[in-house]
N, CA, C and O atoms as a GROMACS GRO file, in nm:
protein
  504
    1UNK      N    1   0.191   1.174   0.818
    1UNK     CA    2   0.090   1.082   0.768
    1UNK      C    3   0.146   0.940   0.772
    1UNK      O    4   0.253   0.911   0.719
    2UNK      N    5   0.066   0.852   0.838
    2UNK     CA    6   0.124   0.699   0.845
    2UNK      C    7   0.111   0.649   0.674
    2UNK      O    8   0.029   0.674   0.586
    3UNK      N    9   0.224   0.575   0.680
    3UNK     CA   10   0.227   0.509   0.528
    3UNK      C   11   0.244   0.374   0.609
    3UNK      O   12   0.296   0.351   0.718
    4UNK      N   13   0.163   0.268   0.491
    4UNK     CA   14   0.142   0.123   0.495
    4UNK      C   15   0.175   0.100   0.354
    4UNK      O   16   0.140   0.180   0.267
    5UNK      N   17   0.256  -0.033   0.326
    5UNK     CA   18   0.274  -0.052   0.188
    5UNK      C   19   0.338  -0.186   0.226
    5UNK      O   20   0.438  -0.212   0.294
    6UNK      N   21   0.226  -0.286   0.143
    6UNK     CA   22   0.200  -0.420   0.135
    6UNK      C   23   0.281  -0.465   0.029
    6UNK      O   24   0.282  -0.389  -0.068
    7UNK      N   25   0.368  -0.596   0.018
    7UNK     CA   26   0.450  -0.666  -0.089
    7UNK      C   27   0.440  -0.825  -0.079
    7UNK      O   28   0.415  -0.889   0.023
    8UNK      N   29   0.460  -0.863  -0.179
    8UNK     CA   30   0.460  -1.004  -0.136
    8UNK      C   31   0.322  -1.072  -0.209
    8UNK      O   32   0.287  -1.185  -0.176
    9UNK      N   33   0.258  -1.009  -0.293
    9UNK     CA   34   0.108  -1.089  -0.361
    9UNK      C   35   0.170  -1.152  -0.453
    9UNK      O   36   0.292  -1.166  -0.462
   10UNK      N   37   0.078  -1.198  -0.532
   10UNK     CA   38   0.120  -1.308  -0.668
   10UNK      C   39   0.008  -1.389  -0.728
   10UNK      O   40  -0.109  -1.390  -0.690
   11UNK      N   41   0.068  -1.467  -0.842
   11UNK     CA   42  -0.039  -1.594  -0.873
   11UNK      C   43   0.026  -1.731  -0.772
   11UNK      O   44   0.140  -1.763  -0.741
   12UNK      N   45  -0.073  -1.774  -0.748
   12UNK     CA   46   0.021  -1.944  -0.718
   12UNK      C   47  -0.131  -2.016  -0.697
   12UNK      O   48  -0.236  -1.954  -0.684
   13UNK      N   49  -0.115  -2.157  -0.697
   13UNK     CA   50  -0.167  -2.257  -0.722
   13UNK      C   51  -0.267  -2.286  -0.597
   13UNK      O   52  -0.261  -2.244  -0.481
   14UNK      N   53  -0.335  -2.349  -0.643
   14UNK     CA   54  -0.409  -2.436  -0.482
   14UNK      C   55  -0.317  -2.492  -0.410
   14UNK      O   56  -0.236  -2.558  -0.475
   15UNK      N   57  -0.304  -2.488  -0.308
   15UNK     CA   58  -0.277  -2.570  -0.178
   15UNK      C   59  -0.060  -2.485  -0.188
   15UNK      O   60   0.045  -2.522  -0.136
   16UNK      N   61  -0.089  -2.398  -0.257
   16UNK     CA   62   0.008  -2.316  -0.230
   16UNK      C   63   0.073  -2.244  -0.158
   16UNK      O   64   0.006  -2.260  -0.056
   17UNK      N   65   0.193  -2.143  -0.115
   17UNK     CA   66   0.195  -2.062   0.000
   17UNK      C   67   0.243  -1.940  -0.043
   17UNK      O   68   0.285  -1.920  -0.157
   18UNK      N   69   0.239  -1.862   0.041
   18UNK     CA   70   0.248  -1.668  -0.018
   18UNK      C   71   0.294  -1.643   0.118
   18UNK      O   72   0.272  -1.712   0.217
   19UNK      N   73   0.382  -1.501   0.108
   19UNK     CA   74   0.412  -1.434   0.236
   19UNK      C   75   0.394  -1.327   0.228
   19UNK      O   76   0.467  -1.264   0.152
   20UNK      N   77   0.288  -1.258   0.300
   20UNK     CA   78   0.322  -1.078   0.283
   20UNK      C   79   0.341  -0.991   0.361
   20UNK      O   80   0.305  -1.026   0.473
   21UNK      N   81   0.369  -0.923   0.358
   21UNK     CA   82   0.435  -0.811   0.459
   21UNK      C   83   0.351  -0.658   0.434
   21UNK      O   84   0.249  -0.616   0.379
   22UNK      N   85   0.457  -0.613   0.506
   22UNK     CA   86   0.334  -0.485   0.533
   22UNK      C   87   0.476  -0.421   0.616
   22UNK      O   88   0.530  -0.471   0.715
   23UNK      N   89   0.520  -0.291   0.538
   23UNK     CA   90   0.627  -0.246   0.591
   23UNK      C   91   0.554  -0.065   0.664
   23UNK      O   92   0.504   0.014   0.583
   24UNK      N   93   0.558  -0.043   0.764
   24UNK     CA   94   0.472   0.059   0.830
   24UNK      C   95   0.578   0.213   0.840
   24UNK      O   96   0.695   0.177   0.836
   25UNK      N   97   0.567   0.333   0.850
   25UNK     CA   98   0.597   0.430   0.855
   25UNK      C   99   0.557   0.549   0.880
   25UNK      O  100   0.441   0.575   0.851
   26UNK      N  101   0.655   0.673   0.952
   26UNK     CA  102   0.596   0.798   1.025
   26UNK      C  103   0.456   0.749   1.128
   26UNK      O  104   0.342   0.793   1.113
   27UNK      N  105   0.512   0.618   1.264
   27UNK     CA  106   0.416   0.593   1.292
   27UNK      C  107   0.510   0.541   1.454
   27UNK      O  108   0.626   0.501   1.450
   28UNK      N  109   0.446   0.551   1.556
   28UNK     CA  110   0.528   0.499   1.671
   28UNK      C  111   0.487   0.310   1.634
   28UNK      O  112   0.366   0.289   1.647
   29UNK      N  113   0.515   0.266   1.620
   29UNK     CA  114   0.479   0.089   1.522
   29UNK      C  115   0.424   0.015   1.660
   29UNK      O  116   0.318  -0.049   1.662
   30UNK      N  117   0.509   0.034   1.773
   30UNK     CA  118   0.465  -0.070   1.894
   30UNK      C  119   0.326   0.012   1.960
   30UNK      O  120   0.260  -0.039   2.051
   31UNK      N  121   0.299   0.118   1.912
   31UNK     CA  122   0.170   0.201   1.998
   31UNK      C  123   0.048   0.134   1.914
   31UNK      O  124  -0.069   0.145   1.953
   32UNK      N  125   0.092   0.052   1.776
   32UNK     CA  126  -0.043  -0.010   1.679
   32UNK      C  127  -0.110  -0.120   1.696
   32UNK      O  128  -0.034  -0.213   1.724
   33UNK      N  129  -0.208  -0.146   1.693
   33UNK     CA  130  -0.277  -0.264   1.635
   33UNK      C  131  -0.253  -0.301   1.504
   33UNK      O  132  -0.287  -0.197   1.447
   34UNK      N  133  -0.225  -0.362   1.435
   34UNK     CA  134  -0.203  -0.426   1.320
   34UNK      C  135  -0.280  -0.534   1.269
   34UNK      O  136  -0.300  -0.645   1.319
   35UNK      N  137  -0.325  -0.477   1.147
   35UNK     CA  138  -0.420  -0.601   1.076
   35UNK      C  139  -0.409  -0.642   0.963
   35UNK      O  140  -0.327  -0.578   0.898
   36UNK      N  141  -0.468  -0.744   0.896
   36UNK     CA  142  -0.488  -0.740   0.782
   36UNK      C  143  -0.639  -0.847   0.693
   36UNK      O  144  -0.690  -0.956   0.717
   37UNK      N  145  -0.658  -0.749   0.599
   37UNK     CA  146  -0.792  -0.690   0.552
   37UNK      C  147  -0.798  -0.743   0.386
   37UNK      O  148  -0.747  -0.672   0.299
   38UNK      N  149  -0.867  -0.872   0.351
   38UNK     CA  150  -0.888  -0.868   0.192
   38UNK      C  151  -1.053  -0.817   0.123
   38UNK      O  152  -1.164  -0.836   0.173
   39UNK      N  153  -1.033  -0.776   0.045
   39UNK     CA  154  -1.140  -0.744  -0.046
   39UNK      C  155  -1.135  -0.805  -0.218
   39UNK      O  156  -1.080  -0.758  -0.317
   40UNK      N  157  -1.234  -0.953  -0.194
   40UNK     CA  158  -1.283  -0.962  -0.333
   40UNK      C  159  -1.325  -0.924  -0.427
   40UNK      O  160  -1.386  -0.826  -0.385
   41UNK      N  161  -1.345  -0.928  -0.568
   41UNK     CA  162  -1.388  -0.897  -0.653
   41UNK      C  163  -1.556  -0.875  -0.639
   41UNK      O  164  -1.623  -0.977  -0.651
   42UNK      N  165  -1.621  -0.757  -0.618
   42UNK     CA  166  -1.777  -0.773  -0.587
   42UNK      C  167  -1.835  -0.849  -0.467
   42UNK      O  168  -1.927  -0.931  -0.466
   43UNK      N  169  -1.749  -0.796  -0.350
   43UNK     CA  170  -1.742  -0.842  -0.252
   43UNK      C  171  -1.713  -0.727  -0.119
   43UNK      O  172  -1.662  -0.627  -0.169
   44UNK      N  173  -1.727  -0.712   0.003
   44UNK     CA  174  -1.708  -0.602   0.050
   44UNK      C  175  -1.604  -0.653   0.123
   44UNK      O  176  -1.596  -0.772   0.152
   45UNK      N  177  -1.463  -0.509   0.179
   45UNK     CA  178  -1.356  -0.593   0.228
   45UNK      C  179  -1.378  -0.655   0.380
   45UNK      O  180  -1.452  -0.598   0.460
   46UNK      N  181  -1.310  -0.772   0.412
   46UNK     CA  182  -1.333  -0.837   0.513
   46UNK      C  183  -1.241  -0.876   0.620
   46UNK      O  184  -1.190  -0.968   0.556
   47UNK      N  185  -1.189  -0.877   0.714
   47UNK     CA  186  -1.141  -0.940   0.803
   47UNK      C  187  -1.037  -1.050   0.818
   47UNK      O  188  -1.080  -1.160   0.853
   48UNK      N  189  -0.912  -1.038   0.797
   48UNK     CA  190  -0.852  -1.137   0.810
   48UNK      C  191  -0.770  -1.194   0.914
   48UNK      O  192  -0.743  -1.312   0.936
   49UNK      N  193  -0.731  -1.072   0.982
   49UNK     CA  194  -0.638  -1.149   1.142
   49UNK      C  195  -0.597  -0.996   1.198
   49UNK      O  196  -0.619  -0.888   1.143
   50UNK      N  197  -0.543  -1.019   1.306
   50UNK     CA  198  -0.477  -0.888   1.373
   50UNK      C  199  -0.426  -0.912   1.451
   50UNK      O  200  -0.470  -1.010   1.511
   51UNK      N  201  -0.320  -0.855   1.498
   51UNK     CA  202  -0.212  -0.852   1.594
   51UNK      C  203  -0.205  -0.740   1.707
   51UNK      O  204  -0.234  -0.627   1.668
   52UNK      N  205  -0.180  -0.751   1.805
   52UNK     CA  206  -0.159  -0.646   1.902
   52UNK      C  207  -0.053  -0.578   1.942
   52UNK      O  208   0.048  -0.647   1.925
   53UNK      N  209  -0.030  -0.474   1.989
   53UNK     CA  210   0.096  -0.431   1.952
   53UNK      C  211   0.178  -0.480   2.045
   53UNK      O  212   0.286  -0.493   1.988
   54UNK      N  213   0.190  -0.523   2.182
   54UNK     CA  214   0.295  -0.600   2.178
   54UNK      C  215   0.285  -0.786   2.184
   54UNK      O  216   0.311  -0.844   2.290
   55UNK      N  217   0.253  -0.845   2.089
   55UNK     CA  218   0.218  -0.936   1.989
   55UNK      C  219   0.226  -1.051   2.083
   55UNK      O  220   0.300  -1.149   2.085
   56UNK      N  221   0.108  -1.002   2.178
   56UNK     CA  222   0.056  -1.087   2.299
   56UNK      C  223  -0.100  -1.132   2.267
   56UNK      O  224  -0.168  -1.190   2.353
   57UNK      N  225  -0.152  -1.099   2.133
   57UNK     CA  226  -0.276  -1.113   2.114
   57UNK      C  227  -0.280  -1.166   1.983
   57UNK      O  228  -0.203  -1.099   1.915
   58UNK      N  229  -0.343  -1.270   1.904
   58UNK     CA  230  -0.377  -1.269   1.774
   58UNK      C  231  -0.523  -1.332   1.726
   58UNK      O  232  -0.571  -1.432   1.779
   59UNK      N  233  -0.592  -1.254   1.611
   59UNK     CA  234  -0.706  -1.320   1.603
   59UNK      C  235  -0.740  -1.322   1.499
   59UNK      O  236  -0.733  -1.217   1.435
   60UNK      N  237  -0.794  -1.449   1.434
   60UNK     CA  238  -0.819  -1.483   1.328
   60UNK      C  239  -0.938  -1.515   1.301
   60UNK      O  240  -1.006  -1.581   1.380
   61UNK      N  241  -0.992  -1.464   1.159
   61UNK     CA  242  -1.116  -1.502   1.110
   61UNK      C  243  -1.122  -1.657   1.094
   61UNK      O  244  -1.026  -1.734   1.103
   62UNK      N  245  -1.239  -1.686   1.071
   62UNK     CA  246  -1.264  -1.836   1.119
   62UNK      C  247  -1.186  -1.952   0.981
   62UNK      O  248  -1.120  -2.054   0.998
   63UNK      N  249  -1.232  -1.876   0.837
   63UNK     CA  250  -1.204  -1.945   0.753
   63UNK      C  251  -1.030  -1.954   0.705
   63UNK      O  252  -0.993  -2.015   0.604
   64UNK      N  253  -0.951  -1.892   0.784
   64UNK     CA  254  -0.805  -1.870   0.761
   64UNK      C  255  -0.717  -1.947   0.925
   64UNK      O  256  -0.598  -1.976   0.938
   65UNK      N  257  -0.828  -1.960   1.026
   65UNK     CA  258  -0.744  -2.052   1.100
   65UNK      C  259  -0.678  -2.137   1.066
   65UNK      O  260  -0.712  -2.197   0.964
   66UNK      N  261  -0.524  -2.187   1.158
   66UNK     CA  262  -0.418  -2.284   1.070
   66UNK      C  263  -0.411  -2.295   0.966
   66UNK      O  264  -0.365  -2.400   0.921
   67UNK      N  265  -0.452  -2.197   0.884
   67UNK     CA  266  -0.388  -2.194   0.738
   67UNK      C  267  -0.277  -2.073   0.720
   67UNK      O  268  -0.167  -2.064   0.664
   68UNK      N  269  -0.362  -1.982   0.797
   68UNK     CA  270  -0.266  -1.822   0.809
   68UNK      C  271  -0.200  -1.800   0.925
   68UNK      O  272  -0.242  -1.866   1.021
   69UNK      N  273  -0.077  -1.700   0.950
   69UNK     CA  274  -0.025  -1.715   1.053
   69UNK      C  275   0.001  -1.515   1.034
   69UNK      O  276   0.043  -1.450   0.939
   70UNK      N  277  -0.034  -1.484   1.135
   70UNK     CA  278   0.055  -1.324   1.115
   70UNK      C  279   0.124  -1.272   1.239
   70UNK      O  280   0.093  -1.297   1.356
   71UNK      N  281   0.209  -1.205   1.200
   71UNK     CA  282   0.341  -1.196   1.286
   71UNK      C  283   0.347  -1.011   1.265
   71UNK      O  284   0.273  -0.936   1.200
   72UNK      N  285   0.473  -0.980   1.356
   72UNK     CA  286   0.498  -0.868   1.337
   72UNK      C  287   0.646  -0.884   1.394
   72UNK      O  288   0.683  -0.985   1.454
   73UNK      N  289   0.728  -0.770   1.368
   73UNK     CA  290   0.897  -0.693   1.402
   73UNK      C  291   0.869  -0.557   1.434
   73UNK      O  292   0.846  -0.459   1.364
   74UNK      N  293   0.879  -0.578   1.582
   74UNK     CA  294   0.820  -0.411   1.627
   74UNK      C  295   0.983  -0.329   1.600
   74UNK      O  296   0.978  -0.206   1.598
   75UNK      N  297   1.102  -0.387   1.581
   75UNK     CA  298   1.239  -0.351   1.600
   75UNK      C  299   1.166  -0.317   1.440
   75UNK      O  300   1.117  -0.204   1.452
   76UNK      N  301   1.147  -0.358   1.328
   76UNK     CA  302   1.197  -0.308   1.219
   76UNK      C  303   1.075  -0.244   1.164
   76UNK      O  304   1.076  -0.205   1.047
   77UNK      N  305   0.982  -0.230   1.230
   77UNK     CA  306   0.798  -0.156   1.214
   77UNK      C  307   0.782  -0.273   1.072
   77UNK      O  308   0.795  -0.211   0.967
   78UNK      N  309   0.762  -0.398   1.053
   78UNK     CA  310   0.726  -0.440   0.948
   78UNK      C  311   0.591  -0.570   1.026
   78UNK      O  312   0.570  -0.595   1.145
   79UNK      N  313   0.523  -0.628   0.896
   79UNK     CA  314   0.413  -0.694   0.968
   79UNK      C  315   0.374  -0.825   0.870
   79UNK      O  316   0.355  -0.787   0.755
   80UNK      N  317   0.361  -0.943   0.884
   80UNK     CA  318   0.353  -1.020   0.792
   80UNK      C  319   0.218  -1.112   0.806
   80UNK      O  320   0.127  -1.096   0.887
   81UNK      N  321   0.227  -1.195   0.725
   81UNK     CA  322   0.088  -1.277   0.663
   81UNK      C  323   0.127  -1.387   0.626
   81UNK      O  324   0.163  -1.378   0.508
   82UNK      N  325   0.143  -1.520   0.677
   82UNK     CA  326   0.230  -1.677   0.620
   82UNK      C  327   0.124  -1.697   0.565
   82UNK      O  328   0.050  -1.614   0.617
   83UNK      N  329   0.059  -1.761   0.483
   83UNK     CA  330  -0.077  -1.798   0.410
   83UNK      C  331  -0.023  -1.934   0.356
   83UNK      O  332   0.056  -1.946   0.263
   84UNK      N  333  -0.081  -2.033   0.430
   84UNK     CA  334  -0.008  -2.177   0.346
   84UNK      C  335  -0.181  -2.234   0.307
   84UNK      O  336  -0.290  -2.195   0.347
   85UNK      N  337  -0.142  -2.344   0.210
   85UNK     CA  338  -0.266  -2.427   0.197
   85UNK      C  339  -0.368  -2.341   0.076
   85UNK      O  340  -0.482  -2.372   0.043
   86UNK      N  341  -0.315  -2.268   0.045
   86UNK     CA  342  -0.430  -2.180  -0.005
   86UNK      C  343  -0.482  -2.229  -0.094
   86UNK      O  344  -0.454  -2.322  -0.169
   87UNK      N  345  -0.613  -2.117  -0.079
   87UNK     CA  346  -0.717  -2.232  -0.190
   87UNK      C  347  -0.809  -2.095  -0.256
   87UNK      O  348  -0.832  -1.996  -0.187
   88UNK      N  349  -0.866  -2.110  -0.430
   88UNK     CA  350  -0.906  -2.021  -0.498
   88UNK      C  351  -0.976  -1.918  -0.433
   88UNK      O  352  -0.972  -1.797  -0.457
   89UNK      N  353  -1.075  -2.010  -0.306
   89UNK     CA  354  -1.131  -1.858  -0.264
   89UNK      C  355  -1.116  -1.747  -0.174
   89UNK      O  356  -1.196  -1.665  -0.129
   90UNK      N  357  -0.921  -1.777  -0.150
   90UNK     CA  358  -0.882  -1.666  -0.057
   90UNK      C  359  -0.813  -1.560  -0.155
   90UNK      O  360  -0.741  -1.473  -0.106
   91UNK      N  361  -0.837  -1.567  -0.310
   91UNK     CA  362  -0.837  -1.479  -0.440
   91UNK      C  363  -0.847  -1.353  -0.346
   91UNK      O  364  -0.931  -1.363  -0.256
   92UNK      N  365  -0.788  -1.255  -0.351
   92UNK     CA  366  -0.874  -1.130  -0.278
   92UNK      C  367  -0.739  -1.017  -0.330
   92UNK      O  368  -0.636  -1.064  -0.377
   93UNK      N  369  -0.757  -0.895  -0.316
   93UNK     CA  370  -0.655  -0.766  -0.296
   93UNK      C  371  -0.626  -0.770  -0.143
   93UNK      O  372  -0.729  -0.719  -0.098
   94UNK      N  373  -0.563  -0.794  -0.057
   94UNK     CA  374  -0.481  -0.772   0.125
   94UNK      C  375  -0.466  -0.644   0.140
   94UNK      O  376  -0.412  -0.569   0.059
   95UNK      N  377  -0.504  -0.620   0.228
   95UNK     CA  378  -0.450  -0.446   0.226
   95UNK      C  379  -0.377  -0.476   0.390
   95UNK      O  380  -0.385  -0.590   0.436
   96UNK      N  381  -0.329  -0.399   0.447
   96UNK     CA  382  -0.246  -0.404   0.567
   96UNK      C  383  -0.342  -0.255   0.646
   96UNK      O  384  -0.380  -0.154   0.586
   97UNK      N  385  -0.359  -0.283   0.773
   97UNK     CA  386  -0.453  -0.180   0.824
   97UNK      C  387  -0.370  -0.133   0.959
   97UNK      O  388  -0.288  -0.219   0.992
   98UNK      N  389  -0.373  -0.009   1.049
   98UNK     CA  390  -0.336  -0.015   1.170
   98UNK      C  391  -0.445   0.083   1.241
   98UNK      O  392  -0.527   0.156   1.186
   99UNK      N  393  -0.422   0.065   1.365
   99UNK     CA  394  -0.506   0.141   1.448
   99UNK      C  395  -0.445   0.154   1.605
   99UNK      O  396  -0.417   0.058   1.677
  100UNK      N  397  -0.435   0.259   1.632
  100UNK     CA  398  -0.350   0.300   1.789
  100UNK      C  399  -0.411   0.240   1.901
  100UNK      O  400  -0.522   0.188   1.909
  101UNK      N  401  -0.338   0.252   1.974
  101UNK     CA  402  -0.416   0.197   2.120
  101UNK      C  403  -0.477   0.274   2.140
  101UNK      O  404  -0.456   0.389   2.099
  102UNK      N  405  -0.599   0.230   2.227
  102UNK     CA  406  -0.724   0.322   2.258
  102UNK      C  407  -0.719   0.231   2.388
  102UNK      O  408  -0.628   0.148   2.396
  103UNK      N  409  -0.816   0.243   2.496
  103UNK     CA  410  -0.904   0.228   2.562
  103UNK      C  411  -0.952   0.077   2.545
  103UNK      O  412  -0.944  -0.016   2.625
  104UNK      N  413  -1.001   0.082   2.421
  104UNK     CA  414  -1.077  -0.047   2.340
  104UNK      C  415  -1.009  -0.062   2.234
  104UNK      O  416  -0.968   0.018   2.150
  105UNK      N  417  -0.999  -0.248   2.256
  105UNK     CA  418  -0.952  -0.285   2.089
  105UNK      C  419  -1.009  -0.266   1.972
  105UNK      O  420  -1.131  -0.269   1.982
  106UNK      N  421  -0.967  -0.244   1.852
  106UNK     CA  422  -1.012  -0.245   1.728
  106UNK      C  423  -1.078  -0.387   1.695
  106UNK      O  424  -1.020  -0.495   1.709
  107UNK      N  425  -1.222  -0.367   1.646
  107UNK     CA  426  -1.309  -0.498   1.584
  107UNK      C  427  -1.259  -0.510   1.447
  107UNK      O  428  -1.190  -0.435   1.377
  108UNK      N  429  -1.316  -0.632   1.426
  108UNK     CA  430  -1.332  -0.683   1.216
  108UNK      C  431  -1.368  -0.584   1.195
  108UNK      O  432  -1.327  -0.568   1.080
  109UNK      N  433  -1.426  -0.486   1.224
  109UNK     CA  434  -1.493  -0.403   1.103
  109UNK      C  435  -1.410  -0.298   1.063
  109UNK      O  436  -1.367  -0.214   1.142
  110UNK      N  437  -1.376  -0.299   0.902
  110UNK     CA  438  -1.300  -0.170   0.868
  110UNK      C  439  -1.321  -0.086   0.851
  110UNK      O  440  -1.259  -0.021   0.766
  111UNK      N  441  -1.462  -0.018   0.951
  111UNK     CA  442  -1.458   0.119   0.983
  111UNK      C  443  -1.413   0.158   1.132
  111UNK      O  444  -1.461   0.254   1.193
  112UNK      N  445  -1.291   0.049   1.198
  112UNK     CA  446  -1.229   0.031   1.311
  112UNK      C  447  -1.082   0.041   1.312
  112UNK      O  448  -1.000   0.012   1.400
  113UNK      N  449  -1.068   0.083   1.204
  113UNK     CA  450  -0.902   0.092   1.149
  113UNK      C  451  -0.862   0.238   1.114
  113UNK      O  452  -0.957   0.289   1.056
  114UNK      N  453  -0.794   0.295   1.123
  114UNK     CA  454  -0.777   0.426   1.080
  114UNK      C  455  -0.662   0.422   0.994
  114UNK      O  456  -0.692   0.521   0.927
  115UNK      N  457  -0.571   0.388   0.952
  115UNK     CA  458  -0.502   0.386   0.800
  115UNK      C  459  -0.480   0.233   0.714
  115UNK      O  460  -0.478   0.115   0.751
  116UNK      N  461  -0.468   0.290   0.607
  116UNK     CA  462  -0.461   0.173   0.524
  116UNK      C  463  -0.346   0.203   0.425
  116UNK      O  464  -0.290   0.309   0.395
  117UNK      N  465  -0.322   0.036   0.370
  117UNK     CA  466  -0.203   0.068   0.260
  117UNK      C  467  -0.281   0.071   0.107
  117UNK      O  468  -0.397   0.113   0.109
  118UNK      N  469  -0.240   0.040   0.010
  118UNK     CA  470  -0.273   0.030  -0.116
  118UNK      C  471  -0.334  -0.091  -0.152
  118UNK      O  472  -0.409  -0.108  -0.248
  119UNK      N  473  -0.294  -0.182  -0.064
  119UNK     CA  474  -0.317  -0.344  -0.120
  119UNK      C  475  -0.226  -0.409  -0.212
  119UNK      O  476  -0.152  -0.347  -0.288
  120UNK      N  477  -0.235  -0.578  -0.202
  120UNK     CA  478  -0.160  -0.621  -0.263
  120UNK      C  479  -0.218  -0.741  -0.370
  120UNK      O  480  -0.283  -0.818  -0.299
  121UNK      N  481  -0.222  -0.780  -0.484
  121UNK     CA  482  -0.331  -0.925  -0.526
  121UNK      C  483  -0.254  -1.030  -0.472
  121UNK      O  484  -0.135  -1.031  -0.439
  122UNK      N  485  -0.332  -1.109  -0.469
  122UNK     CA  486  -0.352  -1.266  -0.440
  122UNK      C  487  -0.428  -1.311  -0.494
  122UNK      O  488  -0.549  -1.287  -0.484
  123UNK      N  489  -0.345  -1.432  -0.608
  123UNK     CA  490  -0.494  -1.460  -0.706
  123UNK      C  491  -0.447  -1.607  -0.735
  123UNK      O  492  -0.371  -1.634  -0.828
  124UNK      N  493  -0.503  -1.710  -0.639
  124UNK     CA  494  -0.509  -1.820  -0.652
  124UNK      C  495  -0.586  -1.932  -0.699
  124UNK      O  496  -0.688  -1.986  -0.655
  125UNK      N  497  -0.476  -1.962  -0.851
  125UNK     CA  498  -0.562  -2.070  -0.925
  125UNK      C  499  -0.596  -2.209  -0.893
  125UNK      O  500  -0.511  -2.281  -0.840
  126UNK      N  501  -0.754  -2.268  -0.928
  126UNK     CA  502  -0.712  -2.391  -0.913
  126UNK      C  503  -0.662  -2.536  -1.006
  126UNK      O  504  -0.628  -2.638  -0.947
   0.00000   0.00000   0.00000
């Protein structure tokens, strides 16, 4: 069973920065797509960036361009999230998502992902 397990949330301020990671397991890591996925409070979860597995591709939702940056270490299966600038309404739980190569890439939608981690908060005051 693939395990995902996200670290790195917190409180911090407006115009703040956070790093999170996403350490992956029982999983071939370079065969993944890699994403990552927040869900607000009364909100459905949404889309935040993704990486390809060999980290020739990246794509970002519109409202996290040049603010977010995500990376991956196919040598150490781990996956990260730079989040600078932040501002109250990127408040959310992150969860870290992957999905194998197929044929076709994996879309925003997270019924396009096949495992997930636990999530992590991010709860930025202003």
């Amino acid at each position: 069973q693939v395990q995902l397990v996200e670290s790195g949330g917190g409180l911090v301020q407006a115009g703040g920065s956070l790093r999170l990671s996403c350490a992956a397991s029982r999983l071939t890591f370079d065969n993944y797509y890699m994403a990552w996925f927040r869900q607000a409070p009364g909100k459905e979860r949404a889309f935040v960036a993704h990486i390809s597995p060999n980290v020739d591709s990246t794509i970002y939702e519109d409202s996290v361009k040049g603010r977010f940056t995500i990376s991956r270490d196919n040598a150490k299966n781990t996956m990260s999230l730079e989040m600078i600038t932040l501002k109250p309404g990127d408040t959310a739980v992150y969860y870290c998502a992957a999905s194998p190569k197929r044929f076709w890439e994996p879309t925003t939608s997270p019924n396009s992902w096949d495992y997930w981690g636990r999530g992590t908060q991010v709860t930025v005051s202003s």
